[in-house]
N, C-alpha and C positions, 0 to 999 in steps of 0.2 A: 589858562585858556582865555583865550579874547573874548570878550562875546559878543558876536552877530549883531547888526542892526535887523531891530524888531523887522523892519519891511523888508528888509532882504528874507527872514524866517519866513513872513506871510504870505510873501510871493511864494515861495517854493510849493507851500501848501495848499497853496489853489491852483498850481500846476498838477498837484498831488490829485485834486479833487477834479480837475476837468479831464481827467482821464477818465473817470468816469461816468462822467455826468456833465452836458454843458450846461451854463447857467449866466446872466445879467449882470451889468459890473454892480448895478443896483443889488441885486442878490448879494452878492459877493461884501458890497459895502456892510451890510447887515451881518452877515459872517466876520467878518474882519472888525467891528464891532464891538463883538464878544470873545475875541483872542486873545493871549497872553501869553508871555514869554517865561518858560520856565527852565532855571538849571541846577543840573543837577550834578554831586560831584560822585564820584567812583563809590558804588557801595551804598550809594542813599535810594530812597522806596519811594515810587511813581504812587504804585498803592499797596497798603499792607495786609496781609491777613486778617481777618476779624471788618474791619473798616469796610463801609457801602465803597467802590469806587461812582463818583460822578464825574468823571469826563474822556475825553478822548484827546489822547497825546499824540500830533505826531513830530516823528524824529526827524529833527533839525540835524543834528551834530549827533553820533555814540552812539551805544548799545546799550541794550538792557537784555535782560532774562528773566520768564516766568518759574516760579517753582513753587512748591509747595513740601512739606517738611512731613516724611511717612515712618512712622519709629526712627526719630530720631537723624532720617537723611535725607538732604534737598534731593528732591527728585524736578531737573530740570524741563518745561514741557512747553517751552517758545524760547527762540534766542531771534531778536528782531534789534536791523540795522535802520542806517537813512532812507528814509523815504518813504516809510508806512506806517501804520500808523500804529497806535498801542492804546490796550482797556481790558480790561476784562469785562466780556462781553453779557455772562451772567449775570454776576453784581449791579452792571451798569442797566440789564434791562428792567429785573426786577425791584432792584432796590432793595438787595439783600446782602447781607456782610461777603465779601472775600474769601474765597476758601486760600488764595494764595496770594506769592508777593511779585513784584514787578519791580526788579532792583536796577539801577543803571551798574554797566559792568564798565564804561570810561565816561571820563568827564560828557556829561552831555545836553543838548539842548535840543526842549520841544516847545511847540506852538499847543497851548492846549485849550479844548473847548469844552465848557461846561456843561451837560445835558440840558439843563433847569433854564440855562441863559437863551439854547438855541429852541429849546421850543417854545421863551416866552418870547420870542420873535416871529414864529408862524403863522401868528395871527397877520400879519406884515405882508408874508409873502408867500404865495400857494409854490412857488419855484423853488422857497428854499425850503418846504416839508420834502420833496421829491430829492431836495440834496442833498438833507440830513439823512435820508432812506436811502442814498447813493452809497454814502460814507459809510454807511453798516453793513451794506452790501457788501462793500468791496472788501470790507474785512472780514466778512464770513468768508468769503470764496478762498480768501488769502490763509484763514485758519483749515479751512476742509481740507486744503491743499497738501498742508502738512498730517493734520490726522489720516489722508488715505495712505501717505507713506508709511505709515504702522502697520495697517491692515492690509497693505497688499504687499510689501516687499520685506526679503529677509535683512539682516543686519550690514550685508557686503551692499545690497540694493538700493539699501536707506543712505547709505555712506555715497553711493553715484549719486542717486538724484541730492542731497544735499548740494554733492559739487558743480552739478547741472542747474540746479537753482539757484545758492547764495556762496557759490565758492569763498566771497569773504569771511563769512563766517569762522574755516578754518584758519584763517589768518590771522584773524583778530581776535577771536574766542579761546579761552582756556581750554584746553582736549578735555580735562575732568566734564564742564559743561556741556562741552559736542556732544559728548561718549553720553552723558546721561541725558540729553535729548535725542540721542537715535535710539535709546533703550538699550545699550550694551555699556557693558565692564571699560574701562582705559586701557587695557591690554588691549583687548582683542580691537578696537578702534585703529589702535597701533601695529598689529599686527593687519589690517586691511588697507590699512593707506602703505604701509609695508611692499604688499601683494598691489597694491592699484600702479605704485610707484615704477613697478619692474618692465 
């Protein structure tokens, strides 16, 4: 895999982030500051189980997958592409160990930000507390998104809106990890894109 020039990553990522929230090139400077380019190759850990996560990745290049490991079986519960961003969002507030891991599933490359680096800039800039509070936002809305898919749709429902919102997913992703983040068997996955297909 080539790897990306760092400014070509950190552009992307402040495209990422003024979507949200606008902000100063000054701002910005100070963000970009405390970035770093991180790669990752097929099968390696953003963050692992047990371990505090401190930072926020986001995806340059690849996939990753969240899981956590329940008697014995990954049980898959985020599959997250280009363009958004990636942490575990518990760990990272509290500062408390991982309950799970965050694996890259292809070669991949993020832009990552420290927690500790960005709020010992705050004092700096009242603009970028309101950014860094942007960037959490945006990933809660972006997690809630997929937990209301558990709680309000059945198995064929979860299988649409997946295709309605990140149709690459099925493209890129292993069926075993689709099927066990929409909370169903590998059969019956394949039996509903079966049915969707006709």
């Amino acid at each position: 895999m080539k790897s990306p020039d760092a400014s070509t990553i950190f552009s992307s990522y402040k495209k990422h982030i003024s979507t949200f929230t606008s902000f100063s090139n000054e701002t910005w400077e100070l963000i970009e500051s405390v970035l770093s380019v991180r790669e990752f190759k097929k099968g390696e850990y953003s963050v692992e189980e047990g371990k505090i996560c401190r930072h926020i990745d986001f995806i340059y290049q690849g996939s990753f997958r969240a899981y956590s490991n329940k008697d014995g079986e990954d049980i898959t519960t985020g599959i997250y592409l280009e363009g958004i961003c990636l942490t575990n969002m518990k760990s990272l507030s509290a500062g408390t160990a991982s309950h799970l891991y965050l694996q890259a599933l292809e070669d991949s490359v993020t832009a990552r930000l420290y927690k500790e680096e960005l709020i010992g800039l705050y004092e700096k800039s009242a603009e970028l507390q309101a950014v860094g509070r942007a960037i959490l936002e945006g990933m809660i809305v972006e997690e809630n998104d997929w937990k209301e898919m558990y709680t309000l749709y059945d198995p064929e429902e979860r299988y649409r809106f997946l295709m309605q919102k990140s149709p690459e997913i099925i493209q890129r992703i292993s069926l075993q990890y689709v099927a066990s983040f929409l909370g169903i068997r590998r059969e019956t996955l394949s039996r509903i894109r079966s049915r969707s297909a006709r």
